[in-house]
Structures are given as C-alpha cells and as structure tokens.
ZAMARGU-4260 file (C-alpha; in steps of 0.2 Angstrom, whole numbers, plus 5000, padded with zeros to 4 digits):
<rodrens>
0) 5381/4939/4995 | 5377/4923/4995 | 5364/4915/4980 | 5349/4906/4984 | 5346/4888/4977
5) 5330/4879/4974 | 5334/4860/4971 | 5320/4849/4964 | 5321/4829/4963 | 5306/4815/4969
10) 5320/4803/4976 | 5323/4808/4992 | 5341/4799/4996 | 5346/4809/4980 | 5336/4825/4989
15) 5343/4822/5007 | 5362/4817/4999 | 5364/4832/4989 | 5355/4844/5003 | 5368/4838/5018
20) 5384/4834/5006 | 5385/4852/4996 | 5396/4863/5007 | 5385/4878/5002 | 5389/4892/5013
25) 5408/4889/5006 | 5401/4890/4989 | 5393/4905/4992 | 5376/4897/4990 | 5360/4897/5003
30) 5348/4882/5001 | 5333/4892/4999 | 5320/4873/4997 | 5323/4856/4992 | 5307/4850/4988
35) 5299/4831/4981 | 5289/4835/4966 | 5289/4848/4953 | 5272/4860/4959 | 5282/4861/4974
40) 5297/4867/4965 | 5287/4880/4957 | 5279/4888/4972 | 5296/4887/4980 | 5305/4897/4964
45) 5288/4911/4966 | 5293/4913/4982 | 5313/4914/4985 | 5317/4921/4968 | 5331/4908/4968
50) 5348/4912/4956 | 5351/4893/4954 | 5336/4878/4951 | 5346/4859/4953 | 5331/4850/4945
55) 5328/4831/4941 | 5318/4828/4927 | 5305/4815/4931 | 5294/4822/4943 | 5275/4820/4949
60) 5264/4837/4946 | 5278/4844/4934 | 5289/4839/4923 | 5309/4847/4927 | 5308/4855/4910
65) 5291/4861/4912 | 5298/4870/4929 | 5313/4878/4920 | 5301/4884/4906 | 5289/4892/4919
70) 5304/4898/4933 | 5316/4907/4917 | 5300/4917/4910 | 5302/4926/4928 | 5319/4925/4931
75) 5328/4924/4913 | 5346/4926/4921 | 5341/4908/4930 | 5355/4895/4931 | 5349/4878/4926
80) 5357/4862/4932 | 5349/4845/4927 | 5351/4830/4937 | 5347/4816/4924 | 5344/4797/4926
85) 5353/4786/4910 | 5338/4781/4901 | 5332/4799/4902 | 5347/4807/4890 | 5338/4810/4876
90) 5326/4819/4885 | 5340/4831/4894 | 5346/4833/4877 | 5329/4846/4874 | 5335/4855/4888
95) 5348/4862/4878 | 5334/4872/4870 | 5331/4880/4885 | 5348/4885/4888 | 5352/4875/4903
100) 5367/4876/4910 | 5373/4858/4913 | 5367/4840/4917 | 5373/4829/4928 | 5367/4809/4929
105) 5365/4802/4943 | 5370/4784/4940 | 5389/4791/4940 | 5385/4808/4948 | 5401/4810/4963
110) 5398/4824/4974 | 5413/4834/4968 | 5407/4836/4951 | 5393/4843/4956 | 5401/4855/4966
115) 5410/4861/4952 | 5396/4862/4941 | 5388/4874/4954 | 5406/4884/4955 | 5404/4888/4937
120) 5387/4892/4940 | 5391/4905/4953 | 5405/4909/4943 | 5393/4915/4930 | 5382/4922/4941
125) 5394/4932/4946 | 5400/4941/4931 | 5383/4945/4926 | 5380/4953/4941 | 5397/4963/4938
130) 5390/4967/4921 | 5373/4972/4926 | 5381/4983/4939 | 5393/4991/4927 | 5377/4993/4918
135) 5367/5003/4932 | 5382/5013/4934 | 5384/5017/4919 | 5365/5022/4919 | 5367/5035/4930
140) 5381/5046/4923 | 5375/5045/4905 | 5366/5062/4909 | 5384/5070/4912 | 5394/5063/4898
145) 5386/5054/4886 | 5404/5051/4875 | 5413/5044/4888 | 5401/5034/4895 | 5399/5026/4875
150) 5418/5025/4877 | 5417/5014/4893 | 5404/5002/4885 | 5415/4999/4869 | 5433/4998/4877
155) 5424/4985/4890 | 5416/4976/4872 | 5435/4976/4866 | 5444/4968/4882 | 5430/4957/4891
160) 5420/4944/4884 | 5402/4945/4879 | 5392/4933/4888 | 5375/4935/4884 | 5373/4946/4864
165) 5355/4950/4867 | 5359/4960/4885 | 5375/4967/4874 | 5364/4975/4860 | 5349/4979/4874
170) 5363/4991/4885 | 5368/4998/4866 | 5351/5003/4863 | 5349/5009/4880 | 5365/5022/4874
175) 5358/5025/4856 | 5372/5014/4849 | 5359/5008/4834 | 5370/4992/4831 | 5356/4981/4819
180) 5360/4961/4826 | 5361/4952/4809 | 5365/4965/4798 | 5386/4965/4791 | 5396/4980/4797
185) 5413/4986/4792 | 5425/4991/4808 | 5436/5005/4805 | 5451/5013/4815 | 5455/5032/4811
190) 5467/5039/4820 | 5474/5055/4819 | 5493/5058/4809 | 5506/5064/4823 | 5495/5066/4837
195) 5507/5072/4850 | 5512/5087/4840 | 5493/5088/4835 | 5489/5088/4854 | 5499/5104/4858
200) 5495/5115/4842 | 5476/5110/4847 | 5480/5113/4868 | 5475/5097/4875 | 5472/5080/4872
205) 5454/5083/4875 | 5452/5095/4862 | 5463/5087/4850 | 5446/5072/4852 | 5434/5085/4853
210) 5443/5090/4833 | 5444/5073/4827 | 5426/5068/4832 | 5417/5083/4826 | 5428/5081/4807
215) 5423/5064/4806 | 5404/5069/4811 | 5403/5082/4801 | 5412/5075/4784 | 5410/5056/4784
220) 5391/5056/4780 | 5387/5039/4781 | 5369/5032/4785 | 5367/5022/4800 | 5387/5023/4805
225) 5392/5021/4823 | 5406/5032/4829 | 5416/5028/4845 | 5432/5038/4853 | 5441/5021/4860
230) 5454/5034/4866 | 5458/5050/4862 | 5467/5044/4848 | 5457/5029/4842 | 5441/5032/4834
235) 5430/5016/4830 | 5418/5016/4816 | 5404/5004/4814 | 5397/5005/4795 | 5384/4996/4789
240) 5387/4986/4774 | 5373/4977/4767 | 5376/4965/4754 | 5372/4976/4736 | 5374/4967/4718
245) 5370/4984/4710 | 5385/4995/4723 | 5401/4993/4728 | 5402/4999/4745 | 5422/4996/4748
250) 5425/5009/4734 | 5412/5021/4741 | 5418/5021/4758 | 5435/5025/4752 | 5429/5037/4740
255) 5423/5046/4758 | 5438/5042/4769 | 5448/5051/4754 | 5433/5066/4757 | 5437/5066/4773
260) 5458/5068/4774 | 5456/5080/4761 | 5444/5092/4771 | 5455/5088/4787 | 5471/5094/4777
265) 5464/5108/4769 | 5455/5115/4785 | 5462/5108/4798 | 5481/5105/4794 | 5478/5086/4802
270) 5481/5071/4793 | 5470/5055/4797 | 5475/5037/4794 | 5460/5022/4789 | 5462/5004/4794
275) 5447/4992/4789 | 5443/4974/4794 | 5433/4960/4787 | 5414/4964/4784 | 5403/4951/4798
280) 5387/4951/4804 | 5392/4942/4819 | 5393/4953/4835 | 5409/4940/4842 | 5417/4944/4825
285) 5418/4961/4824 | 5424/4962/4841 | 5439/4949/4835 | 5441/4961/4821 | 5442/4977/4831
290) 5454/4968/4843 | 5464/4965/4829 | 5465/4983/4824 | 5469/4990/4841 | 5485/4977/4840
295) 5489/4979/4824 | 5506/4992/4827 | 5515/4984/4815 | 5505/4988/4802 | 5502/5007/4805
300) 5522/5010/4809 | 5527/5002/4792 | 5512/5010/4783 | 5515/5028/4775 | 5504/5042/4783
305) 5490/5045/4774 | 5484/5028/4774 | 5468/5018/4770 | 5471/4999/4772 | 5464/4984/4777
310) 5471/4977/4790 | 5485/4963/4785 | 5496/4953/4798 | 5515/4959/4798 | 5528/4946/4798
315) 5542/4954/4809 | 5559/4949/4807 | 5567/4938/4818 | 5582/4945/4815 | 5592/4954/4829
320) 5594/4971/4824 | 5609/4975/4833 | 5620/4969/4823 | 5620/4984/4812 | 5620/4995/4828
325) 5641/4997/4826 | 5642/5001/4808 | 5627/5013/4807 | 5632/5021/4822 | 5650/5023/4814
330) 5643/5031/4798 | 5633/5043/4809 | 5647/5048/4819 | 5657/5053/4801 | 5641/5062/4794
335) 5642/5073/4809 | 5661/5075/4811 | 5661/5078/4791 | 5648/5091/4792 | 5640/5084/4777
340) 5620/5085/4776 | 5618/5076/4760 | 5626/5062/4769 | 5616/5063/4783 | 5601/5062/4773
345) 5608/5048/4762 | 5610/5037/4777 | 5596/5040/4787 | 5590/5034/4769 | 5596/5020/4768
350) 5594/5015/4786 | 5575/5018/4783 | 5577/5005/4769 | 5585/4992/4778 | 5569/4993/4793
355) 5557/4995/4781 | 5563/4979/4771 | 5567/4967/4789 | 5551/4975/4797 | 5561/4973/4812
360) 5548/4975/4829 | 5541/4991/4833 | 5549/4991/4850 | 5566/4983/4846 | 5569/4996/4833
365) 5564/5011/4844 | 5576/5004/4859 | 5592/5002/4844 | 5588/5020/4836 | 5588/5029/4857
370) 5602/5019/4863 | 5611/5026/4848 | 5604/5043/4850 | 5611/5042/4869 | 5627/5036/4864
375) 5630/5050/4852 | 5623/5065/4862 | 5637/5055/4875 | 5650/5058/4862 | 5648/5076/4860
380) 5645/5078/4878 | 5662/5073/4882 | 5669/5089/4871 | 5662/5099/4880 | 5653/5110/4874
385) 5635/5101/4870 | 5632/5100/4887 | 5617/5110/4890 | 5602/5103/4877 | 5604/5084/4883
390) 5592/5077/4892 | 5589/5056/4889 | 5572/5059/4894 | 5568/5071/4882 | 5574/5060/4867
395) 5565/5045/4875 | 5547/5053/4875 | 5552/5058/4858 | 5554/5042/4851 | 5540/5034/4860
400) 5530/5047/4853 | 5531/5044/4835 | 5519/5033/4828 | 5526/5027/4810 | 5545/5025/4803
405) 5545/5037/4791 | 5541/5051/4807 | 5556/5042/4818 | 5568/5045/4804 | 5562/5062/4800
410) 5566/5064/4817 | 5582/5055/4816 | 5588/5066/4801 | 5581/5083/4810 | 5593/5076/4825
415) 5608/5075/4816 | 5609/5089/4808 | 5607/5098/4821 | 5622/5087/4830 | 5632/5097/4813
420) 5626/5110/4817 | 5631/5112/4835 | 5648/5104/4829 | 5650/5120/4818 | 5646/5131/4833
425) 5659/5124/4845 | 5674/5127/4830 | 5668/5145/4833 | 5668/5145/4848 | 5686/5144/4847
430) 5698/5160/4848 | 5709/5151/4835 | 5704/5144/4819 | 5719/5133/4819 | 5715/5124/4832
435) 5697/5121/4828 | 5704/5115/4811 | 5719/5103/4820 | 5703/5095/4833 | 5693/5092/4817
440) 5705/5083/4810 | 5712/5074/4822 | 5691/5070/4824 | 5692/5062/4808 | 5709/5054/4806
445) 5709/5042/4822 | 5712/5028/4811 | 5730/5037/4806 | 5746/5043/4814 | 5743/5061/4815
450) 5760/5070/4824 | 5762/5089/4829 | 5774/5093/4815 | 5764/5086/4801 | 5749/5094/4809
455) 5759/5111/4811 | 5764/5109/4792 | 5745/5108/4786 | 5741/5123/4794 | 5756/5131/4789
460) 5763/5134/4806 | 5777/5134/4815 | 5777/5119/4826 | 5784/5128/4843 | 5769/5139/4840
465) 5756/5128/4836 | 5761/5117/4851 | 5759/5132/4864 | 5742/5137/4854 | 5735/5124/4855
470) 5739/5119/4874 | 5733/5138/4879 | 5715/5133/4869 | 5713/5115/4877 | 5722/5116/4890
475) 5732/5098/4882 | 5746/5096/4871 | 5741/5092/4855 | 5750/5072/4857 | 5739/5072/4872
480) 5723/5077/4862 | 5727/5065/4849 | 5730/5053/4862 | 5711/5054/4871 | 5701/5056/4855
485) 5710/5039/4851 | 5707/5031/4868 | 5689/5037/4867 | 5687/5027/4848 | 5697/5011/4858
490) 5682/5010/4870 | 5669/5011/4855 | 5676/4997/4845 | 5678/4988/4861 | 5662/4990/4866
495) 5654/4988/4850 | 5664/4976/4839 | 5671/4960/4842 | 5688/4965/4835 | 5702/4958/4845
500) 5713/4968/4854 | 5727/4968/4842 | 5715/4973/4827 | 5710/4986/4838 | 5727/4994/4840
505) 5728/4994/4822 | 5713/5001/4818 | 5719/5015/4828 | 5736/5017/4818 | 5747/5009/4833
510) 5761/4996/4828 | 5764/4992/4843 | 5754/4982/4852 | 5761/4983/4870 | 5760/5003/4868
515) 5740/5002/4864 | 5739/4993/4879 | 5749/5003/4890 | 5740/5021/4885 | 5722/5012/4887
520) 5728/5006/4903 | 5733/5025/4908 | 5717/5031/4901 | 5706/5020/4908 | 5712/5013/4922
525) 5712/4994/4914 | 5720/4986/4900 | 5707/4984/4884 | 5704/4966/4889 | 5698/4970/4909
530) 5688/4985/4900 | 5679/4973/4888 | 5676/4960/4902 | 5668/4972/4911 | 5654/4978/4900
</rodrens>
C-alpha cells in the first residue's frame, strides 16, 4: 500500500520543487495535495486522512504548528516533517513538543535528505501498522486462549522494540495486564527445577505450565502481581513495589517465594528456582531487566537448585577447557576399570569443583563432558559386550537437557557407575573366571610388561592351560590380547596428548622403539606419526 502525503508550504518553487523531484511512488508514497497556505492544508488533511504532513511553518491563514496541532488531534499516528527557514529555528524548536518527526531547512535542504527523512518516516509508519495488525489479530483470538495470546504480547515486549509506551500499556489494558505507568515493579523469572523429567511425570509440556501457573496463582499471593508463561518454562512475574519507609518489601517477597517452594515440594514434589532484577518504574527498563533474565544461563547453571537471587553478571573463563579433557578422561577410564564407586564419586567431585571455580561457558562445558561421554561408551563398545544401550543421541539430549551443573554431574556420576556396573556383567559373562580376571588386569596394567607366564602364575595356572583357555574364550592369544588393548591405549595418548612418539612407547612398557612402531603399524594400518597427522 502506498501512504498518502499532504505537503504544505506558501513558496511555490519550494511547492512545485519538492512536488516533481520526490520519486514518490518508489517511496511508497502518493501525493495526496500540495497546497499554498495553511487553511488549505487543513481542508486537504480532513479530506485525504493523509499518513505523512511536509509542512513549512510560516504560512498565510495557519501557522504549520497550528496545522500539526489540529491534523494529530484526528490522526495521532501523523508523521510530522517541518521544512524550516534559518531565522525560524527557534520556532521549529516548539515543534518538538508536538512530537514532530523532523525538520528540514531549506537554505541547505538537498533533495536526498529529504528523501530520506521521508524513508524513515515510512519506515515507522510501517512498523506501527505491523504492530497495530499484530494488535487486531491478536484481538480476535483472545476469546480462545486468553494465556497464550498474553504470552505472545510479552515475548514480542521482550524481543522488539517499544515504539510508542502509551499504545504499549493501552493493548495491556486491552488484555487485563494491570501494568500502573509510573509505578516501580520488580521482574522476576521462576522456572521450574528439572523440567524435562518434570514434563514426563506430569505428561506433557503443556500440563507441566498448566501445574506451574496454577502453584504460583494459588500460593504467591501478591496484590497487583502480573504473571506471564514466557514459555513453558519461564514464568515472568511483574510485582509491584512501591517505595515504603515503614516495609521492606525485598525480605517480604522472599519470605513468599520461600512459601511457595515449600508448598511445591511438599505437594507437588517440584522445585522452583527465583531470579529478581532491579526495581524501575520505567517501562524500557524493566523490559532491559527481563531481557537480562531471559539470557542470564550462566547464572542459573552455576547457581544451586533451590535458588532465590538476584540477577548478577557471570564472568566466564577464558580458559579452554580442554586441556583437562586427557587427564580427567584417564581418571574416569581407571574408576571404571578399578570398579571403585567411591572413586568415581570423588572425582566427579572434584571435576565439579574445577567448573564451578573456572565458571567455564555453559556450552563449552556441555560439548567437553559429551565428547567424553562418547569417547568412553566407544571404549567399552569395542569389548564387545556394551553394544546394545549406546545411542550418542541419547546421551546428547540428556545433556542438553540439564539446566544447572550440579544436575550434569549427577548425571555424570549415575553414568559411570553404571559403565562399573556393566563392566562387572561382562567378567560374568565369561565361562572362566580366570580369564575375566587375566582381561581385567591386563585392562589395568597397560603401562607394564605383562607376559603369559607371569600372568599364568597369578592365577595359579599352568601356562600351556592358561594359553589354550584363554584363546577358546577370546578367540586371541593372550600376547595378542595384550597386544590390542595396548594398541588401543597408543591411539588415546596419541590422540589426546602431545607426548612424542617415543614417550609414548614408554608409557606403554615398550623399550624398543622400533618395535612400538612396527605393531602400531600392523594394528592400524600407519605408523603412530601418519596416525597423529591424520586426526
């Protein structure tokens, strides 16, 4: 659609100038009357209904200001453009009063500046009309969900800009959103503890918000509070907060947020989290303060469940992560292989200690913890007899899923254990304890020589039997077992260390060098050096 313009000036060069050098139809503009004098003006703006009035100021009949004054009372969405001689700027100035859009003065006036100026003008025009359709639409489907449609108006608050506060607060009121301009408000964020497992014990995300709404309606009693579901996982409070001498409303409203997570636990089994802002009267500042909520991740993963806090910036560490990727993955590997839970629960410890303290990104610490994950469900794939629970996807949702750190390294912990447990099953598994006990071993002692008679002697064996055993249960000898599991520790430290070749072969237990090389070459199909430059 094109938007109609009225332009108003008694010169008529300026008049005749303006009405042949505008390009309007590019501009999306239709010159609905260019007229001499400011009656004239008037009549033309009563009858066209124009979106846009280019007006001088000094005019015969009446005054530009005058006609801006009369035209916004019938049209207040009106554009406003003044075209200004010099000696009139303090006069323009009063325009301001009258929200006009810009001036222009003539004495330097180029025709591409006021093509611009009419750009933004249209531009404007154009996202109030977006708004105000938004705003119709909306209209019509408050009579079938009333929630959502209160949802819609506050996400679009949150991520586009509010051009015009007093159509903001009129389309509130319009929704029974009882938002007081002037008056301070405190923005809140509750969210729901472990949503995802929340959302299948409640079946559904739907009537996981249904839950959540109706326990902070129903035990957050609050006078003149505003409750939004942003998502259904977010809740936005508005609370009022009126400047009191005699009150202290902080300790009161926490006082009630405390109410509320205790009548959620004891009821409900559902744990709900609090984040506050700054108090502000201003509409642009509490919507600067809700924006900040809605991005602050940081803050809610390093925070403890349970949580009522006001919202604080998170220095992440610039520190990459990764280089503590080998050496935890190694102690993980020898929790499992040991079989030793206290370990594990040690560790994951003090892995939780060392994020917690670096404050390492959210992101980066959830893409180290699955990459390790992956790598050690690979491990244990490669024996053979994990096969069947791995699924990468799986582990990936998992993680993504979790919404603080000490979740991910429940998680983590839960996860390992059940790797020892698994491990214990496969030993079962085996018809011969012996040779469940000679792979453990050798599991655990890459690092060493390890030959058939000395592991023949430990299991109190004779080494012609033990050989034959254990070939009939793997299928290998024993040197070729020994062999493979060492191969397979080669590639990690390879991969993951920046130990050279020789170091490697004595981490392993080999003395010769050339011999390392050799077997790695026969495992892999390239020596250890083609193999690193490869990754």
């Amino acid at each position: 659609m094109n938007y109609k313009v009225v332009l108003a000036d008694d010169h008529y060069p300026v008049l005749e100038y303006l009405s042949a050098a505008i390009p309007w139809d590019t501009l999306g503009l239709e010159l609905s009357a260019a007229c001499s004098d400011g009656k004239q003006a008037w009549e033309a703006c009563q009858l066209h209904q124009p979106d846009i009035l280019l007006t001088d100021i000094g005019m015969p009949a009446m005054n530009g200001l005058e006609l801006i004054q009369k035209a916004r009372e019938v049209n207040p969405q009106l554009q406003t453009i003044i075209l200004s001689c010099h000696g009139e700027f303090e006069y323009a100035q009063k325009a301001v009063k009258l929200n006009v859009a810009e001036y222009i003065l003539k004495e330097s006036m180029q025709i591409d500046q006021v093509i611009a100026v009419l750009t933004e003008a249209v531009s404007r025009l154009e996202v109030k009309l977006q708004s105000r359709n938004s705003y119709l639409q909306m209209q019509k489907l408050v009579s079938q969900n009333h929630s959502a449609i209160r949802t819609r108006f506050i996400r679009r608050f949150v991520e586009q800009p509010v051009w015009d506060e007093a159509e903001w607060f009129g389309q509130a009121e319009g929704m029974g959103i009882q938002l007081q301009p002037g008056l301070p408000y405190l923005p809140v964020l509750a969210v729901p503890e472990r949503s995802y497992e929340l959302e299948r014990r409640f079946g559904g995300i739907v009537n996981l918000q249904f839950v959540m709404d109706n326990v902070l309606q129903e035990f957050l009693e609050i006078e003149g509070i505003i409750q939004f579901a942003l998502s259904e996982r977010q809740f936005i409070l508005f609370i009022p907060f009126p400047r009191m001498l005699i009150r202290n409303l902080y300790e009161e409203y926490r006082n009630k947020f405390l109410y509320v997570q205790k009548m959620s636990k004891l009821h409900l089994r559902m744990g709900i989290s609090f984040f506050y802002g700054e108090v502000t009267p201003s509409l642009i500042e509490l919507k600067k303060q809700l924006q900040a909520l809605l991005d602050a991740q940081a803050l809610r993963f390093y925070t403890a469940e349970g949580a009522i806090m006001k919202l604080a910036p998170v220095k992440t560490s610039g520190e990459d992560l990764f280089v503590h990727y080998s050496e935890i993955l190694q102690q993980l590997r020898d929790c499992i292989q040991h079989e030793d839970g206290s370990q594990v629960t040690a560790t994951v410890a003090e892995i939780k200690k060392v994020i917690g303290d670096h404050q390492y990104p959210v992101e980066s610490v959830k893409s180290w913890l699955l990459k390790m994950v992956m790598e050690l469900e690979l491990k244990y794939v490669v024996m053979q007899n994990f096969v069947n629970n791995f699924n990468s996807e799986r582990h990936q949702r998992s993680i993504q899923e979790f919404e603080t750190l000490d979740q991910l390294m429940e998680w983590l912990e839960d996860f390992l254990k059940d790797k020892i447990l698994m491990l214990r099953s496969m030993w079962k598994q085996n018809v011969r304890k012996e040779v469940a006990e000679a792979k453990r071993y050798v599991m655990n002692h890459t690092h060493e020589k390890v030959s058939m008679d000395e592991m023949a002697r430990r299991l109190g064996l004779n080494p012609t039997h033990f050989s034959r055993l254990f070939r009939i249960e793997t299928g290998l000898t024993f040197i070729e077992y020994v062999t493979k599991m060492k191969m397979e520790r080669a590639r990690d430290l390879l991969n993951q260390t920046n130990l050279t070749v020789v170091e490697t072969a004595e981490q392993l237990g080999y003395d010769n060098v050339s011999y390392f090389i050799k077997l790695f070459r026969n495992f892999s199909g390239m020596t250890p050096a083609e193999f690193r430059k490869s990754l």
